[in-house]
SEVOPA-546440 format. One record per residue (C-alpha): residue in three letters; z, y, x. Coordinates in steps of 0.02 Angstrom, whole numbers, plus 50000, padded with zeros to 5 digits. Each point is the difference from the previous one (the first is absolute). Layout:
N
ALAZYX ...
***
This chain:
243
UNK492404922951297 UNK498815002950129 UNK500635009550181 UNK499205014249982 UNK500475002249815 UNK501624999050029 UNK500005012350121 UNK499235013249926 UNK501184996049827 UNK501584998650131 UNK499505016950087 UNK499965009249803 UNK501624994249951 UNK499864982049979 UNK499814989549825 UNK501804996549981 UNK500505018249974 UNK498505005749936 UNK500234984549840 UNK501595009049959 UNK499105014549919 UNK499014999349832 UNK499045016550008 UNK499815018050094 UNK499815014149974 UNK499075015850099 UNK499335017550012 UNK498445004550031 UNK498815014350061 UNK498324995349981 UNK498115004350049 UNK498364997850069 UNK498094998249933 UNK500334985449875 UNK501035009549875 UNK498575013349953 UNK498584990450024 UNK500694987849852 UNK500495016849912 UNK501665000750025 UNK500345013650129 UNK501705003949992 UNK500824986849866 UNK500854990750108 UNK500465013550160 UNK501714999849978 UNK500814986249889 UNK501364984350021 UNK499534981050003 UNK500904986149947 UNK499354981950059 UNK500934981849944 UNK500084990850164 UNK499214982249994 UNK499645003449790 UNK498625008550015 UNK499965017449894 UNK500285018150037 UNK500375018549918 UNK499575015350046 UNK500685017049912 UNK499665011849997 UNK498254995749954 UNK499125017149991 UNK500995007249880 UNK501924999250029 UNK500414991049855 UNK498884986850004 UNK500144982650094 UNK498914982850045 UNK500464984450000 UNK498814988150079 UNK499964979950003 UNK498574991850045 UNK499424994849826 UNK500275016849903 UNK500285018850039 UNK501065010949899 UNK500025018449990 UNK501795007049935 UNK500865014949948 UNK501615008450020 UNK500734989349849 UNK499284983750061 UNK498485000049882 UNK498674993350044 UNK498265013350002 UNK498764989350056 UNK499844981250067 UNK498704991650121 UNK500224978149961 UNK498714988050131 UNK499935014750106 UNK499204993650141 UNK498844996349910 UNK499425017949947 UNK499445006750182 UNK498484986649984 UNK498535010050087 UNK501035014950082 UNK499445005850165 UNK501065012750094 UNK499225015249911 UNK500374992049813 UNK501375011749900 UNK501484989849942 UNK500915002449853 UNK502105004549989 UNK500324980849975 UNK498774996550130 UNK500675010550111 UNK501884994249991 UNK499364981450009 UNK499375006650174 UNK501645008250053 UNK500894986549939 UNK499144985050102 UNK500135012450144 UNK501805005350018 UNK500474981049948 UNK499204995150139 UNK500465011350151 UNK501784999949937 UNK500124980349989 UNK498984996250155 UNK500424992450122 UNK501194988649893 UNK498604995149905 UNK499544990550136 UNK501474986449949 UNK499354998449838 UNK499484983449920 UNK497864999649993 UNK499895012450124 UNK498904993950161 UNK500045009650165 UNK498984994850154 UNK499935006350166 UNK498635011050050 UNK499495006350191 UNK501075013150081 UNK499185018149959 UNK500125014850134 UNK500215019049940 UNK500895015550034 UNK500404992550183 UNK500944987649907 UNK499754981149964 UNK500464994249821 UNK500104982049937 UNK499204996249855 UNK499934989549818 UNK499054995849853 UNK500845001149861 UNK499364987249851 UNK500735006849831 UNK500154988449856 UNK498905005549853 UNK501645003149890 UNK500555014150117 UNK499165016649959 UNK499415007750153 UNK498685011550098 UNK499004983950054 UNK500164981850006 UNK499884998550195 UNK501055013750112 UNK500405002350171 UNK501675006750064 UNK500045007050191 UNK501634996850101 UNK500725007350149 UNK501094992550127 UNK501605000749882 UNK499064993149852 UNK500055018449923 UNK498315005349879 UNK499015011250086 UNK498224997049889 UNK499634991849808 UNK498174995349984 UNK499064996349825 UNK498745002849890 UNK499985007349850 UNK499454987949878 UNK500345012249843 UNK499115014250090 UNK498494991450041 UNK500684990550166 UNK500245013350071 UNK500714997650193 UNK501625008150029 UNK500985001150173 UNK501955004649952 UNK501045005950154 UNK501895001049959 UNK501315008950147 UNK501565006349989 UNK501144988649958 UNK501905002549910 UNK501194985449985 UNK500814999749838 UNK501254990349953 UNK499554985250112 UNK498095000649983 UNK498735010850115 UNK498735010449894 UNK498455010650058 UNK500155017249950 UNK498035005750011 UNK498754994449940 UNK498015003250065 UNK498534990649925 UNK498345002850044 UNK498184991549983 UNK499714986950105 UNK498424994550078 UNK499194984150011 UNK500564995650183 UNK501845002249945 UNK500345018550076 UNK500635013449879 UNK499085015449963 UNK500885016250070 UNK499535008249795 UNK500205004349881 UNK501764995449977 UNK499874989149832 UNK502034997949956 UNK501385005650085 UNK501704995349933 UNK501775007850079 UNK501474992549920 UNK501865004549996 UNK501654996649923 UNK499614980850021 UNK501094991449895 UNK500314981749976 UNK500854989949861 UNK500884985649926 UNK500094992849841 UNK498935007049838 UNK498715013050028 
***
């Protein structure tokens, strides 16, 4: 694994504990632009997540209405009830945000897809950096808030279900997150710049608590607004054996 890899996995937690647990489990308090402008405001304010770690799916409930839940994979979406039936069902769905730009209203499948990739990824990364296919390279130190991160691209395998194929992770001196670049390839490509602070250790492994993401511009520095997500999460949770 390469140096500065292993630091930044080391200073979460490190990959030996963190391969003891199977999947986790979180509040969260949610908000920003993104939510209404894909006519949504609201749905997803105040719900719980559930995200396998390394298997890539995720849950969220409640999903607008309290009884009803998602479950996303990356090949098919499925809408649930109370009872475990299944209301409605997205299959290839990847697939169905061909031609969105950021303005383009997504449908209740659509939109779960979204918060699935999303919380699967903040919630597995930085260990996804160990993962078989996936390619990081160093990139030149970057300078903000007085502060001097390191930096990585992040090459995801096409398997993995994610914001964008290429990412870039900001360090700081203890190998902490402090900043998640990507594009939005669902919503157009749309440039994102994620900043994460305020970190909780939980059972072994360090987790941001906030999380800010804004548009960012072509030379790399984030817009100050509109605030597009933001994402609090408590009662962090993690666990072993079936989900």
């Amino acid at each position: 694994m390469d140096a500065l890899v292993q630091k930044i996995v080391d200073a979460h937690g490190g990959l030996e504990a963190w391969s003891k647990f199977s999947s986790l489990t979180a509040h969260l308090a949610q908000g920003g632009a993104l939510w209404g402008l894909k006519g949504y405001a609201g749905k997803l304010d105040d719900t719980n997540v559930t995200v396998g770690l390394g298997e890539e799916w995720a849950s969220h409930h409640p999903f607008g209405s309290r009884d009803r839940v998602t479950l996303f994979r990356p090949d098919k979406v499925e809408i649930k009830d109370g009872t475990g039936q299944v209301l409605e069902t997205l299959e290839s769905p990847r697939s169905s945000f061909a031609g969105h730009t950021l303005e383009t209203p997504w449908t209740e499948p659509q939109l779960a897809y979204f918060a699935g990739i999303a919380m699967w990824t903040y919630l597995n990364v930085p260990f996804l950096l160990a993962a078989p296919g996936v390619v990081s390279e160093r990139l030149d130190d970057w300078h903000e808030k007085g502060e001097t991160w390191q930096r990585l691209r992040v090459t995801f395998q096409k398997e993995i279900a994610t914001h964008s194929t290429v990412q870039t992770l900001y360090v700081d001196d203890a190998g902490l997150l402090k900043r998640h670049d990507y594009d939005v390839e669902i919503a157009g490509n749309t440039p994102g710049a994620h900043y994460v602070t305020d970190y909780v250790e939980v059972q072994g492994i360090k987790f941001p608590t906030k999380r800010r993401i804004y548009p960012r511009q072509p030379d790399g520095q984030a817009m100050a607004e509109p605030l597009v997500v933001s994402i609090d999460l408590d009662r962090i949770a993690l666990h072993q054996g079936p989900a």
